[in-house]
mmCIF file of the N, C-alpha and C atoms, coordinates in Angstrom:
data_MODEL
# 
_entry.id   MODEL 
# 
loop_
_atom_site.group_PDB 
_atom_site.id 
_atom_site.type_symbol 
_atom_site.label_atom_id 
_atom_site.label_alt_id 
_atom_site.label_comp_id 
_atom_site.label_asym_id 
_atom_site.label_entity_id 
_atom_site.label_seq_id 
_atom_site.pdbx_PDB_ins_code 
_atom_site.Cartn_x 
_atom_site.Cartn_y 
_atom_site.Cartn_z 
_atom_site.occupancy 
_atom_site.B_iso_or_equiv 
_atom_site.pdbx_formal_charge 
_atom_site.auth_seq_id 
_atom_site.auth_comp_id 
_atom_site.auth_asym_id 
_atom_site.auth_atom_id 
_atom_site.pdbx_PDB_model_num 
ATOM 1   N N  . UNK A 1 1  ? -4.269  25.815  -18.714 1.00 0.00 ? 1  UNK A N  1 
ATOM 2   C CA . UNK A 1 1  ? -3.345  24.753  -18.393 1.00 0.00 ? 1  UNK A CA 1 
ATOM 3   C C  . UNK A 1 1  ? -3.032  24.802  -16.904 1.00 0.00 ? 1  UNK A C  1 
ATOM 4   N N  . UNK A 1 2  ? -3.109  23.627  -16.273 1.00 0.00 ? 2  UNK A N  1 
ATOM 5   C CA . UNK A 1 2  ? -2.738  23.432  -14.912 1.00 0.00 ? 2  UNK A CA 1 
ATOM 6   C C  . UNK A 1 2  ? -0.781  23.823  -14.576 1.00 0.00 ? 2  UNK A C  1 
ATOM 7   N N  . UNK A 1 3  ? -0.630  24.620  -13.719 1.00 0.00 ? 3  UNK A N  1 
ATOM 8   C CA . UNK A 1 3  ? 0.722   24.715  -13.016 1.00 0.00 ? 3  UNK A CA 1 
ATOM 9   C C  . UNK A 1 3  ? 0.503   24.707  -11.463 1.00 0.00 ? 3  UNK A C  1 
ATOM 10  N N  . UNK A 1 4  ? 2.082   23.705  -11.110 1.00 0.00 ? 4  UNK A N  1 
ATOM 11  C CA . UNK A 1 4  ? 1.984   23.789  -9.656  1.00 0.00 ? 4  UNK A CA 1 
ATOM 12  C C  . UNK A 1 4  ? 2.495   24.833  -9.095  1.00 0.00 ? 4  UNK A C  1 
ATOM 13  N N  . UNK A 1 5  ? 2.161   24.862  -7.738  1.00 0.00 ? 5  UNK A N  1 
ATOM 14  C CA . UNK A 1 5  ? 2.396   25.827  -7.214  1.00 0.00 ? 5  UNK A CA 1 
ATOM 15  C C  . UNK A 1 5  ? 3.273   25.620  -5.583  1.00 0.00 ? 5  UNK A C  1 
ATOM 16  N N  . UNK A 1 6  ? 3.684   26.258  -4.444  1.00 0.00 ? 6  UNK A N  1 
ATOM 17  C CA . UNK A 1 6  ? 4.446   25.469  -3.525  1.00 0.00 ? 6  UNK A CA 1 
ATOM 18  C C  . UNK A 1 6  ? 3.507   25.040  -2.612  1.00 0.00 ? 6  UNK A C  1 
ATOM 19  N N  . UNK A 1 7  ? 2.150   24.452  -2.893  1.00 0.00 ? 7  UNK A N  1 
ATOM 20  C CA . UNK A 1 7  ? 1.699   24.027  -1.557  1.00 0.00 ? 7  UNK A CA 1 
ATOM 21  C C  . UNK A 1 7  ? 1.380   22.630  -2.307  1.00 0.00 ? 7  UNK A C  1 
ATOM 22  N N  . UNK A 1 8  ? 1.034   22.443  -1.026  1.00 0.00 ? 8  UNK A N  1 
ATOM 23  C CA . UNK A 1 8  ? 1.324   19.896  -0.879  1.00 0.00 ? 8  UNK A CA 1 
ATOM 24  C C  . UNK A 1 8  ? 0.430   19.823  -1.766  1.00 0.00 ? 8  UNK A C  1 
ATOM 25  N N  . UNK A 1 9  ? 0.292   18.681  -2.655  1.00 0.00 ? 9  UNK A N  1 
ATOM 26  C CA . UNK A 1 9  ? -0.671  17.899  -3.494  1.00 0.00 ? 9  UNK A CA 1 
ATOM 27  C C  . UNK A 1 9  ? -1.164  19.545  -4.206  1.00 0.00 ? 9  UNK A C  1 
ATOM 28  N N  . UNK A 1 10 ? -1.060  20.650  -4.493  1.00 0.00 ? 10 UNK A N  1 
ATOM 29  C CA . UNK A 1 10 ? -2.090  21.448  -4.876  1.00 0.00 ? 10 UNK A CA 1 
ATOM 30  C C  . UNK A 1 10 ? -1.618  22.034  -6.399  1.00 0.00 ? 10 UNK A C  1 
ATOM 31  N N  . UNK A 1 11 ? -2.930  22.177  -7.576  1.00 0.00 ? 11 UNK A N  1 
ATOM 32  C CA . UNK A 1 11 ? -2.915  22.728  -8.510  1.00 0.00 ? 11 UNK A CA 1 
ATOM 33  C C  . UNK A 1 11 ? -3.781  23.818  -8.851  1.00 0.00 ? 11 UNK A C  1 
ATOM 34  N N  . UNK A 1 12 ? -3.043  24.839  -9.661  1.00 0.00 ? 12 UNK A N  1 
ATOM 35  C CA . UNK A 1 12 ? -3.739  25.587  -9.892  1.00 0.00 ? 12 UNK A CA 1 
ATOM 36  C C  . UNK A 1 12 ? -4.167  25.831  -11.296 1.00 0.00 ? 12 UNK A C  1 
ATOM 37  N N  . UNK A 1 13 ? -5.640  25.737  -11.311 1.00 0.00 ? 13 UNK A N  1 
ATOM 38  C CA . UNK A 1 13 ? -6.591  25.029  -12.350 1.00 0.00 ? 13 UNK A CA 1 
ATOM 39  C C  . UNK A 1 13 ? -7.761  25.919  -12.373 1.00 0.00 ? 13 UNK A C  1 
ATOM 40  N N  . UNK A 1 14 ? -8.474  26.274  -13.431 1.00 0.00 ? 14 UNK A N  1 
ATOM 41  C CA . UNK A 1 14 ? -9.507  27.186  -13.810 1.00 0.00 ? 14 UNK A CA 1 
ATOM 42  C C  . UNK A 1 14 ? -10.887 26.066  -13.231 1.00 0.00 ? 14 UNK A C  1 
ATOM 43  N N  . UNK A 1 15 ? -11.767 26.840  -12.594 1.00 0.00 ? 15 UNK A N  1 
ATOM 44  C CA . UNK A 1 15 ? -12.770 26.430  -11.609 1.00 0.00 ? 15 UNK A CA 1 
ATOM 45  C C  . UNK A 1 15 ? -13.800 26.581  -12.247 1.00 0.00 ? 15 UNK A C  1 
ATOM 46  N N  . UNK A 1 16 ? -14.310 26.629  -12.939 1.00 0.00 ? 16 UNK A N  1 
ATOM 47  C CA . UNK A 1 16 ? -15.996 26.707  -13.802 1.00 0.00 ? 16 UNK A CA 1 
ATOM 48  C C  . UNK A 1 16 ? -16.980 27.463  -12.766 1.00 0.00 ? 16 UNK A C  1 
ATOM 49  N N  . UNK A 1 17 ? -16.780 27.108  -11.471 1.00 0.00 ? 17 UNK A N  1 
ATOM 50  C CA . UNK A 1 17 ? -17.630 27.405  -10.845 1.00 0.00 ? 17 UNK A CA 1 
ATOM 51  C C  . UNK A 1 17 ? -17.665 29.050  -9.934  1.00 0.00 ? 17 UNK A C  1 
ATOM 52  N N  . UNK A 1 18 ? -16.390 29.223  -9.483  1.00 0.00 ? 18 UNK A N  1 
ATOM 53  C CA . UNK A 1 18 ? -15.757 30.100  -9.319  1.00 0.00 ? 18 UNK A CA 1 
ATOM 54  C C  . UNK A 1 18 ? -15.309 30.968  -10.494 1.00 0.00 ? 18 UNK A C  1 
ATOM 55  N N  . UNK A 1 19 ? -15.028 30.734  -11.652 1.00 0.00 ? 19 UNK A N  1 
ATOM 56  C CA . UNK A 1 19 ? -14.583 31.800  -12.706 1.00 0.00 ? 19 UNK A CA 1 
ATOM 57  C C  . UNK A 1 19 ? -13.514 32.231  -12.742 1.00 0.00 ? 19 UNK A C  1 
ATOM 58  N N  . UNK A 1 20 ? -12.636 31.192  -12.189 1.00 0.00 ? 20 UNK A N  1 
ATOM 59  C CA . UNK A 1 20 ? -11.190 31.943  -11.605 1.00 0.00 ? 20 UNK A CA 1 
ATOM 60  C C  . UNK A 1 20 ? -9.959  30.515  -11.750 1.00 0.00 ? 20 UNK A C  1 
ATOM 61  N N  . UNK A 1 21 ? -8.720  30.982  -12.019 1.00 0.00 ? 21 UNK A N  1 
ATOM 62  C CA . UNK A 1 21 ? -7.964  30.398  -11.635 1.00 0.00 ? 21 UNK A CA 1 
ATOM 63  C C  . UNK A 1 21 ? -7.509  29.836  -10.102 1.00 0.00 ? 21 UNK A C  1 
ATOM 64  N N  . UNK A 1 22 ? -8.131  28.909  -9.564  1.00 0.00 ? 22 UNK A N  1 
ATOM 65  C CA . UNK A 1 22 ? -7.990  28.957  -8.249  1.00 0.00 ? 22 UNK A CA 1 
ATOM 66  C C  . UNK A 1 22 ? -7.258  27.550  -7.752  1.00 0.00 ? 22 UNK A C  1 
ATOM 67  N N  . UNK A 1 23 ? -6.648  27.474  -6.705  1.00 0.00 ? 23 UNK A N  1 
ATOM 68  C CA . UNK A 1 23 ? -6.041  26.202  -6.239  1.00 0.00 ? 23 UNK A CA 1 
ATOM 69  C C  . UNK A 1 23 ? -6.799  24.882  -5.968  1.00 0.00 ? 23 UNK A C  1 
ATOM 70  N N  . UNK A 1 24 ? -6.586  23.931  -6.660  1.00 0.00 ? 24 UNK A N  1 
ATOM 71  C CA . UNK A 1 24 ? -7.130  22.422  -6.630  1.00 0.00 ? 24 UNK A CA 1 
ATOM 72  C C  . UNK A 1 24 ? -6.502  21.468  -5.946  1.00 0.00 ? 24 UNK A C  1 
ATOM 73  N N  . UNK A 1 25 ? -7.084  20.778  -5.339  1.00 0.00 ? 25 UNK A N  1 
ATOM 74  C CA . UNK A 1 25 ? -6.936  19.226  -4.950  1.00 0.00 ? 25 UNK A CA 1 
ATOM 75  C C  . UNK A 1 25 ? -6.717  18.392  -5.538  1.00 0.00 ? 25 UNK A C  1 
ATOM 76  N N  . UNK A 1 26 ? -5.363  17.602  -6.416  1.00 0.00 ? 26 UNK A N  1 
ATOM 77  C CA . UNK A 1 26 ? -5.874  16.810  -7.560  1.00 0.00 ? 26 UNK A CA 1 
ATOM 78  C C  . UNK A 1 26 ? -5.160  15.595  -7.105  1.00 0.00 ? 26 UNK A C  1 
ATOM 79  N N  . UNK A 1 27 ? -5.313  13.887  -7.419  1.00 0.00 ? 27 UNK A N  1 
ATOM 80  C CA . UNK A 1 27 ? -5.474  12.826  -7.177  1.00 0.00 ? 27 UNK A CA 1 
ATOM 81  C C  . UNK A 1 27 ? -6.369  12.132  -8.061  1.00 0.00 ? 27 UNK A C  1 
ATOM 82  N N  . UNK A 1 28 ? -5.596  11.066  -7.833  1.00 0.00 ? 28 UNK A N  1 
ATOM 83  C CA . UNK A 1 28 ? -5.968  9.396   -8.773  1.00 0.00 ? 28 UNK A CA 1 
ATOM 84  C C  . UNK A 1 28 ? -6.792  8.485   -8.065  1.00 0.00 ? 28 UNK A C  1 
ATOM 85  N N  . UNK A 1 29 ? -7.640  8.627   -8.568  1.00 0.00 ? 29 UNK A N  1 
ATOM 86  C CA . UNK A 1 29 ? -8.799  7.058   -7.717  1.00 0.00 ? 29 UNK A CA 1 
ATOM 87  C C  . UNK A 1 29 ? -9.030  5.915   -8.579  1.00 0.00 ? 29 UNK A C  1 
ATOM 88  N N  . UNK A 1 30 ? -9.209  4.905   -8.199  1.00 0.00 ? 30 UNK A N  1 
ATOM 89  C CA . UNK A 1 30 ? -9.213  4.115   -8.846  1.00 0.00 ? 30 UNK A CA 1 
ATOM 90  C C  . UNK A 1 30 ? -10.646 3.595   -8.653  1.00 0.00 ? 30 UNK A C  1 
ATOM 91  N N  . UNK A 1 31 ? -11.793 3.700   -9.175  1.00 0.00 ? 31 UNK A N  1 
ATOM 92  C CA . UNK A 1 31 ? -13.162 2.994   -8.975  1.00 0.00 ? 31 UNK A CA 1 
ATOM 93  C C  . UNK A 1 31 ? -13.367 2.021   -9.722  1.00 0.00 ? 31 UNK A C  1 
ATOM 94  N N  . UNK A 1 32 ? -14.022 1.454   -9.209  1.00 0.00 ? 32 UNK A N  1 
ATOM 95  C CA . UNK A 1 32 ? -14.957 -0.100  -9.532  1.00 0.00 ? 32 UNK A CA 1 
ATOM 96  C C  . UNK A 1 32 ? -16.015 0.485   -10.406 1.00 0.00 ? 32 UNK A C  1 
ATOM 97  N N  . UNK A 1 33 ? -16.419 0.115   -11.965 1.00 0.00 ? 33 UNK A N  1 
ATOM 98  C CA . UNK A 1 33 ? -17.300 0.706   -12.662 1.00 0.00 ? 33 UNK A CA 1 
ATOM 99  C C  . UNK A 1 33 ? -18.476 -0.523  -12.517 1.00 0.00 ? 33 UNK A C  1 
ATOM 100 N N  . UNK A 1 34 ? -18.097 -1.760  -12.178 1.00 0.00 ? 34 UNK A N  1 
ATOM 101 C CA . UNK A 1 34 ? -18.888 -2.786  -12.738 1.00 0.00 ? 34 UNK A CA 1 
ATOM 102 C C  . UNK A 1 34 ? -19.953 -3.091  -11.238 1.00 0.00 ? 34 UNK A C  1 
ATOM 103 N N  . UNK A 1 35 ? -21.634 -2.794  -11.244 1.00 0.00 ? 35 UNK A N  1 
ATOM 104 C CA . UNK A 1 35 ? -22.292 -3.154  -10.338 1.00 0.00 ? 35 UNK A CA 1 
ATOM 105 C C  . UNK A 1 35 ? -22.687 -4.676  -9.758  1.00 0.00 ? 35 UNK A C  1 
ATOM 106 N N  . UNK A 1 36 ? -21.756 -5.805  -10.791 1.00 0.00 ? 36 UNK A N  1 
ATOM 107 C CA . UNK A 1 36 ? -21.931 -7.182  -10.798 1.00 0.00 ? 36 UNK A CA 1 
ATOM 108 C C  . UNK A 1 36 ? -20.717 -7.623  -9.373  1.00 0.00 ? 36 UNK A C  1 
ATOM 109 N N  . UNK A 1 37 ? -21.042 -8.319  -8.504  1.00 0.00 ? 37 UNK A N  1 
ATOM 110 C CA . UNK A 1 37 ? -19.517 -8.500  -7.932  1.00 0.00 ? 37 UNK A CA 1 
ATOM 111 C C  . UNK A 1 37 ? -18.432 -9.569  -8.631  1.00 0.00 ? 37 UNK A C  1 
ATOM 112 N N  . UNK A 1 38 ? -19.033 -10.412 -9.663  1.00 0.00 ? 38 UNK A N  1 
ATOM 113 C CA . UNK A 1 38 ? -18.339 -10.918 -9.697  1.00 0.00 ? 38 UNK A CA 1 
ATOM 114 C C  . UNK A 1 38 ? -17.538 -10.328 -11.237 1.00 0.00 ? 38 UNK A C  1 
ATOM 115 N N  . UNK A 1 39 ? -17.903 -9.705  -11.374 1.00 0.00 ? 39 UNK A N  1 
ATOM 116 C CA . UNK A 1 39 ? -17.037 -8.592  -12.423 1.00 0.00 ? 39 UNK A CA 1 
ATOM 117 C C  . UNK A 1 39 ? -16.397 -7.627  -11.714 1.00 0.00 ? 39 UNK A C  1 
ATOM 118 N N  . UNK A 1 40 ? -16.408 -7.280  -10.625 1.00 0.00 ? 40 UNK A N  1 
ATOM 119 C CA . UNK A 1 40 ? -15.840 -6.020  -10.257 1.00 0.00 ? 40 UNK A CA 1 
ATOM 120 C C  . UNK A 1 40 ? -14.471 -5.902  -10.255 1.00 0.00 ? 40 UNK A C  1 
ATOM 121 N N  . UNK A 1 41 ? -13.933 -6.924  -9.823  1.00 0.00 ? 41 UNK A N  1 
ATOM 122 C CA . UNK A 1 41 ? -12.196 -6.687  -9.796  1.00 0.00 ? 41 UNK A CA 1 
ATOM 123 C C  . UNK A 1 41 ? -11.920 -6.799  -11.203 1.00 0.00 ? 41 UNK A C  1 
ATOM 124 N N  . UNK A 1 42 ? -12.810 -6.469  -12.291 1.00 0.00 ? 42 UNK A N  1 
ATOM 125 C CA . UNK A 1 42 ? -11.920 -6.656  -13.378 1.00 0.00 ? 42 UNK A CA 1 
ATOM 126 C C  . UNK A 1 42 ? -12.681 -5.621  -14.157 1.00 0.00 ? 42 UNK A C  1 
ATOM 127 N N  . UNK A 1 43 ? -13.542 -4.522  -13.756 1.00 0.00 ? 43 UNK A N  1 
ATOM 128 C CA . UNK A 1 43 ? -13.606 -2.946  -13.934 1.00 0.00 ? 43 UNK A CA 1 
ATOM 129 C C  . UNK A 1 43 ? -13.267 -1.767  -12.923 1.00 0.00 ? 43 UNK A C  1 
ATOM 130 N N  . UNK A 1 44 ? -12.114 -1.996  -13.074 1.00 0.00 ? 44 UNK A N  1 
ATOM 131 C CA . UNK A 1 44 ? -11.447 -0.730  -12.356 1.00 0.00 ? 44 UNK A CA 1 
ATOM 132 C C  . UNK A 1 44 ? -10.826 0.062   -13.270 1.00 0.00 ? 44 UNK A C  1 
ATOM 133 N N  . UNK A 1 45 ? -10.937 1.415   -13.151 1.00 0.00 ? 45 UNK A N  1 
ATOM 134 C CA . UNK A 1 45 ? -10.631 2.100   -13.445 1.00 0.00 ? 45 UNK A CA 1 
ATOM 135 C C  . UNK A 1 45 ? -9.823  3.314   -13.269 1.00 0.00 ? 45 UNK A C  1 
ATOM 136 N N  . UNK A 1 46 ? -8.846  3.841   -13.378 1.00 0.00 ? 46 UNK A N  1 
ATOM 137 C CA . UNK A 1 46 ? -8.353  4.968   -12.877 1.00 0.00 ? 46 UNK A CA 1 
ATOM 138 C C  . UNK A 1 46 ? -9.002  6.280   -13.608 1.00 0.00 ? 46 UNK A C  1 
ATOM 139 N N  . UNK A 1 47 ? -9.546  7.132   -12.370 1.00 0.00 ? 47 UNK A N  1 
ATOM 140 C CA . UNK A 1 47 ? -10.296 8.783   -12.770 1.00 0.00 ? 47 UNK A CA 1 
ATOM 141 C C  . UNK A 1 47 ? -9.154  9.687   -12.025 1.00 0.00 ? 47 UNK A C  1 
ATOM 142 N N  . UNK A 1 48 ? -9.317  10.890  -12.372 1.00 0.00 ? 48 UNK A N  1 
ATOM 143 C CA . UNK A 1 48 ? -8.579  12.632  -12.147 1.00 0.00 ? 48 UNK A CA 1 
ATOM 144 C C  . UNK A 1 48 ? -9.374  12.673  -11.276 1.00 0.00 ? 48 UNK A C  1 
ATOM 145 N N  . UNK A 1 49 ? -9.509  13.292  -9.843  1.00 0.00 ? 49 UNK A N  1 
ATOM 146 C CA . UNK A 1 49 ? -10.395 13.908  -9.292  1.00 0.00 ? 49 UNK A CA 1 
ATOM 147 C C  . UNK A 1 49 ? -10.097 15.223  -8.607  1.00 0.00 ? 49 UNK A C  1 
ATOM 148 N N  . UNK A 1 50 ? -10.204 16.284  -9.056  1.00 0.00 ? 50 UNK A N  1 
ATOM 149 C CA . UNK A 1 50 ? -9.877  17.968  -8.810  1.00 0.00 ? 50 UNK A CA 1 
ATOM 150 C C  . UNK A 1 50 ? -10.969 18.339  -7.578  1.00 0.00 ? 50 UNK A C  1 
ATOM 151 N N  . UNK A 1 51 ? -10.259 18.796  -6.512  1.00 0.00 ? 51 UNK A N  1 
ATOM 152 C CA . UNK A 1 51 ? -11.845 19.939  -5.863  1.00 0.00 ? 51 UNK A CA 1 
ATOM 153 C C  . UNK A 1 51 ? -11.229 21.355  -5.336  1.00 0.00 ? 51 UNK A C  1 
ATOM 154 N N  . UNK A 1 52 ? -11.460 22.224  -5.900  1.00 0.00 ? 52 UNK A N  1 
ATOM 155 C CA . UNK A 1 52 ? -11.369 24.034  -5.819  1.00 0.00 ? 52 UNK A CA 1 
ATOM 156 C C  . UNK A 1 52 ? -11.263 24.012  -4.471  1.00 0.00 ? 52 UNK A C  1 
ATOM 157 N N  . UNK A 1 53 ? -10.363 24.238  -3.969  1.00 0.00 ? 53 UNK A N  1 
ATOM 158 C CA . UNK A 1 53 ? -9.721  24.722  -2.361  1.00 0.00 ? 53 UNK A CA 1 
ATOM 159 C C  . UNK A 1 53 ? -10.516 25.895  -2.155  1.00 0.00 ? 53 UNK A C  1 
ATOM 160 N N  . UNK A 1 54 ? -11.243 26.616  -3.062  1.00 0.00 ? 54 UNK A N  1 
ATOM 161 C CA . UNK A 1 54 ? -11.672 28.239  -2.908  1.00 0.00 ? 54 UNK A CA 1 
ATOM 162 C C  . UNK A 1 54 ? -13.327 27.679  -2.624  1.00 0.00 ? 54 UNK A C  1 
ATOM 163 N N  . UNK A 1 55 ? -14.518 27.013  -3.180  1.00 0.00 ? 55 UNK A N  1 
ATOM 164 C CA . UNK A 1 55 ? -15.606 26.541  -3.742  1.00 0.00 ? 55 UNK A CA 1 
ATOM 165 C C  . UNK A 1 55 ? -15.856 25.262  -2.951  1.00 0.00 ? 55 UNK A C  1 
ATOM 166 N N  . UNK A 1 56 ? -15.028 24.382  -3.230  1.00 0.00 ? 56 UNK A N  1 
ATOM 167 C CA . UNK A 1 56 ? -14.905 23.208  -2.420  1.00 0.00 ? 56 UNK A CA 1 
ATOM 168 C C  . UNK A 1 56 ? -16.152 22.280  -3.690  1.00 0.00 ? 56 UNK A C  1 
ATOM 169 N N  . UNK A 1 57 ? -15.718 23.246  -5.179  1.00 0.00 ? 57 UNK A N  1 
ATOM 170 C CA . UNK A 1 57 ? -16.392 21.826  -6.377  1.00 0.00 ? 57 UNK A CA 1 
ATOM 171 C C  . UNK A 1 57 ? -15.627 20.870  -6.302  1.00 0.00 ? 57 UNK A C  1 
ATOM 172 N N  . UNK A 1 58 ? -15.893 19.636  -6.627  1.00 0.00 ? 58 UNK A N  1 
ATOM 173 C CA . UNK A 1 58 ? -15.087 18.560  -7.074  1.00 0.00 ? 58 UNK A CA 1 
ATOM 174 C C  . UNK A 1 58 ? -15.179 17.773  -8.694  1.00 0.00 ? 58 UNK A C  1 
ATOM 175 N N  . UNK A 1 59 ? -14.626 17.704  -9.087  1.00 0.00 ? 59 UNK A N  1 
ATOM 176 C CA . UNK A 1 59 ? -14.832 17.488  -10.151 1.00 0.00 ? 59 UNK A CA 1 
ATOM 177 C C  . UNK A 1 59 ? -14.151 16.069  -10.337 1.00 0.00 ? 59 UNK A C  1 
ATOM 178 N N  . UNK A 1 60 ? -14.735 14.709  -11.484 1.00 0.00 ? 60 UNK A N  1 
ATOM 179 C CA . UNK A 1 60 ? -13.722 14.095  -12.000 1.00 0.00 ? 60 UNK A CA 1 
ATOM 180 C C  . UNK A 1 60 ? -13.755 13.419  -13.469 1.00 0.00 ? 60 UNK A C  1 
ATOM 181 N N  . UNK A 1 61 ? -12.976 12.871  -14.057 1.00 0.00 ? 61 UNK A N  1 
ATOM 182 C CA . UNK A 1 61 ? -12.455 12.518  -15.234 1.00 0.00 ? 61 UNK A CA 1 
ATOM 183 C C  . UNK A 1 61 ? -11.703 10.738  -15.132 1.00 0.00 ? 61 UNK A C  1 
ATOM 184 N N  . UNK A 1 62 ? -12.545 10.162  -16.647 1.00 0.00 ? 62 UNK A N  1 
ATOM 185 C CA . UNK A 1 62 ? -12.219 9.030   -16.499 1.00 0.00 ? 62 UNK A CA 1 
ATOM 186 C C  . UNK A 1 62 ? -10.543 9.304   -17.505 1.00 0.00 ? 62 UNK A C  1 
ATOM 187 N N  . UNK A 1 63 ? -9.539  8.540   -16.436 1.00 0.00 ? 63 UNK A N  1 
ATOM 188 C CA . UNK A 1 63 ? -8.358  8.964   -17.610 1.00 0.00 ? 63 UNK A CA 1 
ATOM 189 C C  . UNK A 1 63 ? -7.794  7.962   -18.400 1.00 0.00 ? 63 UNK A C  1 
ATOM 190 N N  . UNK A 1 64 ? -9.122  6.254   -18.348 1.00 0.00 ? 64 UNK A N  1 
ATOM 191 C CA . UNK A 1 64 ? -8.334  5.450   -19.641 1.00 0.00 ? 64 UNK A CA 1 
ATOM 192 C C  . UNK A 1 64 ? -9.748  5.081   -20.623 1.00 0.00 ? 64 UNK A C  1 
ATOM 193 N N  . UNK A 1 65 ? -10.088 5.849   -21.653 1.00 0.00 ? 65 UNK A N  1 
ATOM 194 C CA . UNK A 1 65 ? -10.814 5.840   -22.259 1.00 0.00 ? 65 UNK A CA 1 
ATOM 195 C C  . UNK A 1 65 ? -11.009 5.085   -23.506 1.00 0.00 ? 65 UNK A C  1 
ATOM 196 N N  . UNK A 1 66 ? -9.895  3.815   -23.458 1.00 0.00 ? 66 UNK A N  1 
ATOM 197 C CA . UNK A 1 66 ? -9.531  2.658   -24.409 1.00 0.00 ? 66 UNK A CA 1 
ATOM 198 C C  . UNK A 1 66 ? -10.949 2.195   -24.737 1.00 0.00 ? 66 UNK A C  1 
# 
């Protein structure tokens, strides 16, 4: 389970890559899924996007899976 910790924007989150509980980058993006333009403003999506402050992985997650 993710807990914060006292530094800006940062979580600390288990790293797959590293093997470790280590401090993350985490933030909301919102991407365009649709390659049509005239569909695009109406596939957006909001994703998680994590990257290991230690590794510098990034990882992300779609978070409306309706």
């Amino acid at each position: 389970m993710a807990t914060t910790d006292n530094s800006f924007n940062g979580m600390t989150e288990h790293c797959e890559e590293c093997n470790l509980d280590t401090l993350h980058e985490v933030n909301v993006q919102i991407r365009t899924e649709s390659l049509k333009k005239e569909n695009a403003q109406f596939s957006r999506e909001p994703y998680r996007v994590t990257e290991c402050q230690r590794c510098g992985t990034r990882s992300s997650q779609r978070m409306n899976n309706a």
